[in-house]
C-alpha distance (Angstrom), angle and dihedral (degrees) to the residues before:
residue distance angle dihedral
X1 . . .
X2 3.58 . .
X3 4.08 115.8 .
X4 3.50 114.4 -174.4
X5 3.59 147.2 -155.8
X6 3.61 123.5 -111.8
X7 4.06 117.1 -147.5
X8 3.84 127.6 -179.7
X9 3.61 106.8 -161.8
X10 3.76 95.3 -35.4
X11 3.85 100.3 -37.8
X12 3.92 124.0 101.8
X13 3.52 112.6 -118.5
X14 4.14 103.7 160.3
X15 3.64 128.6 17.2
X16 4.09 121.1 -164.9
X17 3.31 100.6 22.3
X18 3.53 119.1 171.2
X19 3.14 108.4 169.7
X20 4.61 138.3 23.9
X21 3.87 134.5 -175.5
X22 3.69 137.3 169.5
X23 3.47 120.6 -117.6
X24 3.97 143.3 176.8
X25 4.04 84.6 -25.6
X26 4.15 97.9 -38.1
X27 3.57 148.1 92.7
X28 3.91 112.1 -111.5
X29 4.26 106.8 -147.6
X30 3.63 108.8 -164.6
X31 4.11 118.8 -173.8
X32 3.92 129.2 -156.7
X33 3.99 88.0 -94.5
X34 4.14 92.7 49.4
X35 3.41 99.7 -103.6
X36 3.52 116.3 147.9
X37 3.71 131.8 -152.3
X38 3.95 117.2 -166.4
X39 3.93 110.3 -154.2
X40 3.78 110.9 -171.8
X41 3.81 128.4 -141.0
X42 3.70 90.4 11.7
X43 3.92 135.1 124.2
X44 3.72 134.5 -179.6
X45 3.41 117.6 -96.8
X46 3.64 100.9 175.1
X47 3.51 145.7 10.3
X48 4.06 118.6 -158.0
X49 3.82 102.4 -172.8
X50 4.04 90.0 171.6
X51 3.78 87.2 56.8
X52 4.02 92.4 30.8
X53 3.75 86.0 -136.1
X54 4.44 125.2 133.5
X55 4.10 114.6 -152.7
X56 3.44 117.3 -156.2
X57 3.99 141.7 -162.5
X58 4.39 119.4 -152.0
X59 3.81 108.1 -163.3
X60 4.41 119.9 160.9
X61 4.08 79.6 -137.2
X62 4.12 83.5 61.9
X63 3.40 100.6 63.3
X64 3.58 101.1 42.1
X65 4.19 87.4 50.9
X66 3.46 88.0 48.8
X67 3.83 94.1 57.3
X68 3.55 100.3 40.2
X69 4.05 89.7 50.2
X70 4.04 84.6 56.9
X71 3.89 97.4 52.9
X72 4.43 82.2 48.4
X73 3.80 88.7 52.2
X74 4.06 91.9 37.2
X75 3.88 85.9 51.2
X76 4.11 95.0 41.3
X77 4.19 86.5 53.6
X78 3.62 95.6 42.5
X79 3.96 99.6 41.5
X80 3.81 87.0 -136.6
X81 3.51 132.3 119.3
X82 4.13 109.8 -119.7
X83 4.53 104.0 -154.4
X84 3.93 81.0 -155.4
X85 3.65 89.5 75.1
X86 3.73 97.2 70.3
X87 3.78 86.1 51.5
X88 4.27 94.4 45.3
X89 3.84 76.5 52.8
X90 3.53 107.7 59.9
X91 3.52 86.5 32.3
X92 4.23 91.1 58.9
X93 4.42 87.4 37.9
X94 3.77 87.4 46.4
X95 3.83 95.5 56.0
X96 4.02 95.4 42.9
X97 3.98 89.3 51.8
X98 4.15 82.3 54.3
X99 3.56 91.9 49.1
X100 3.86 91.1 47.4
X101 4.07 90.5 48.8
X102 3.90 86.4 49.2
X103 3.68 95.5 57.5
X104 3.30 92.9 39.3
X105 3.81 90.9 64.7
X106 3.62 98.4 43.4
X107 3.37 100.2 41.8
X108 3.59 98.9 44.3
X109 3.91 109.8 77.3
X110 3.78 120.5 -160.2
Protein backbone atom coordinates (compact mmCIF):
# COMPACT_ATOMS: atom_id res chain seq x y z
CA UNK A 1 0.00 0.00 0.00
CA UNK A 2 1.36 3.23 -0.74
CA UNK A 3 1.42 5.89 2.35
CA UNK A 4 2.48 9.11 1.48
CA UNK A 5 3.92 12.21 2.56
CA UNK A 6 2.10 15.32 2.69
CA UNK A 7 4.19 18.72 1.97
CA UNK A 8 2.87 22.33 1.97
CA UNK A 9 5.28 24.33 0.18
CA UNK A 10 8.28 22.43 1.40
CA UNK A 11 7.21 21.70 5.03
CA UNK A 12 5.83 18.24 6.25
CA UNK A 13 2.54 18.46 7.49
CA UNK A 14 1.17 14.56 7.31
CA UNK A 15 3.09 11.49 6.98
CA UNK A 16 1.29 7.97 5.94
CA UNK A 17 -1.44 9.10 4.44
CA UNK A 18 -3.52 6.82 2.72
CA UNK A 19 -6.18 8.30 1.97
CA UNK A 20 -7.65 12.62 1.27
CA UNK A 21 -11.09 14.23 0.55
CA UNK A 22 -12.52 17.63 0.42
CA UNK A 23 -15.06 18.55 2.59
CA UNK A 24 -17.34 21.60 3.70
CA UNK A 25 -14.29 23.88 2.34
CA UNK A 26 -11.16 21.49 3.65
CA UNK A 27 -8.84 18.87 2.93
CA UNK A 28 -9.59 15.64 5.01
CA UNK A 29 -5.84 13.77 5.77
CA UNK A 30 -6.43 10.36 6.87
CA UNK A 31 -3.25 8.11 8.14
CA UNK A 32 -2.86 4.21 8.28
CA UNK A 33 -4.07 4.36 12.08
CA UNK A 34 -7.35 6.71 11.14
CA UNK A 35 -6.22 9.73 12.24
CA UNK A 36 -7.34 12.56 10.48
CA UNK A 37 -5.83 15.90 9.94
CA UNK A 38 -8.18 18.74 8.50
CA UNK A 39 -6.05 21.44 6.59
CA UNK A 40 -8.18 24.41 5.64
CA UNK A 41 -8.10 26.45 2.42
CA UNK A 42 -5.93 23.90 0.83
CA UNK A 43 -6.13 21.72 -2.42
CA UNK A 44 -3.94 19.15 -3.97
CA UNK A 45 -1.81 20.17 -6.43
CA UNK A 46 0.04 17.10 -7.06
CA UNK A 47 0.24 13.65 -6.44
CA UNK A 48 3.82 11.79 -6.89
CA UNK A 49 2.89 8.11 -6.46
CA UNK A 50 6.62 7.04 -7.59
CA UNK A 51 7.90 9.19 -4.76
CA UNK A 52 4.63 8.49 -2.53
CA UNK A 53 4.69 12.17 -1.77
CA UNK A 54 1.16 14.87 -1.92
CA UNK A 55 2.05 18.79 -2.72
CA UNK A 56 -0.21 21.17 -1.67
CA UNK A 57 -1.25 24.97 -2.25
CA UNK A 58 -3.14 27.21 1.01
CA UNK A 59 -4.79 30.30 -0.47
CA UNK A 60 -7.92 32.42 1.78
CA UNK A 61 -9.56 32.45 -1.96
CA UNK A 62 -9.46 28.35 -1.52
CA UNK A 63 -11.58 27.96 1.11
CA UNK A 64 -14.19 30.25 0.24
CA UNK A 65 -14.30 28.41 -3.51
CA UNK A 66 -14.41 25.36 -1.88
CA UNK A 67 -17.57 26.23 0.10
CA UNK A 68 -19.43 27.92 -2.40
CA UNK A 69 -18.78 24.84 -4.95
CA UNK A 70 -20.50 22.59 -2.06
CA UNK A 71 -23.75 24.69 -1.67
CA UNK A 72 -23.77 24.37 -6.09
CA UNK A 73 -23.41 20.61 -5.73
CA UNK A 74 -25.83 20.54 -2.47
CA UNK A 75 -28.34 22.56 -4.64
CA UNK A 76 -27.70 20.36 -8.06
CA UNK A 77 -28.56 16.98 -5.74
CA UNK A 78 -31.38 18.45 -4.00
CA UNK A 79 -33.10 20.35 -7.03
CA UNK A 80 -33.56 23.30 -4.65
CA UNK A 81 -32.40 26.61 -4.75
CA UNK A 82 -30.06 27.36 -1.43
CA UNK A 83 -30.38 31.83 -0.85
CA UNK A 84 -26.93 31.23 0.93
CA UNK A 85 -25.35 30.84 -2.34
CA UNK A 86 -25.60 34.40 -3.42
CA UNK A 87 -23.99 35.24 -0.11
CA UNK A 88 -21.00 32.20 -0.42
CA UNK A 89 -20.67 34.14 -3.73
CA UNK A 90 -19.88 37.48 -2.94
CA UNK A 91 -18.16 36.20 -0.15
CA UNK A 92 -15.65 33.89 -2.66
CA UNK A 93 -15.68 37.30 -5.48
CA UNK A 94 -15.02 39.54 -2.51
CA UNK A 95 -11.85 37.72 -1.38
CA UNK A 96 -10.31 37.31 -5.07
CA UNK A 97 -10.82 41.21 -5.67
CA UNK A 98 -8.61 41.47 -2.18
CA UNK A 99 -6.14 39.23 -3.43
CA UNK A 100 -5.98 41.16 -6.77
CA UNK A 101 -5.63 44.68 -4.76
CA UNK A 102 -2.82 42.94 -2.69
CA UNK A 103 -0.72 42.08 -5.59
CA UNK A 104 -1.33 44.95 -7.09
CA UNK A 105 0.44 46.86 -4.30
CA UNK A 106 3.31 44.69 -3.92
CA UNK A 107 4.01 44.05 -7.15
CA UNK A 108 3.67 47.38 -8.47
CA UNK A 109 6.84 49.49 -7.58
CA UNK A 110 6.71 53.27 -7.65
Amino acid sequence: MCEFKVFDQEMLVAEGIVYAKLSNGALILRDILHSETDLKETLVMEIDVANETIRLRRHPLIGDMLCFLDAVARCEESGRYDRNLEELWQRAKSRGDETIRDLQRRCEKP
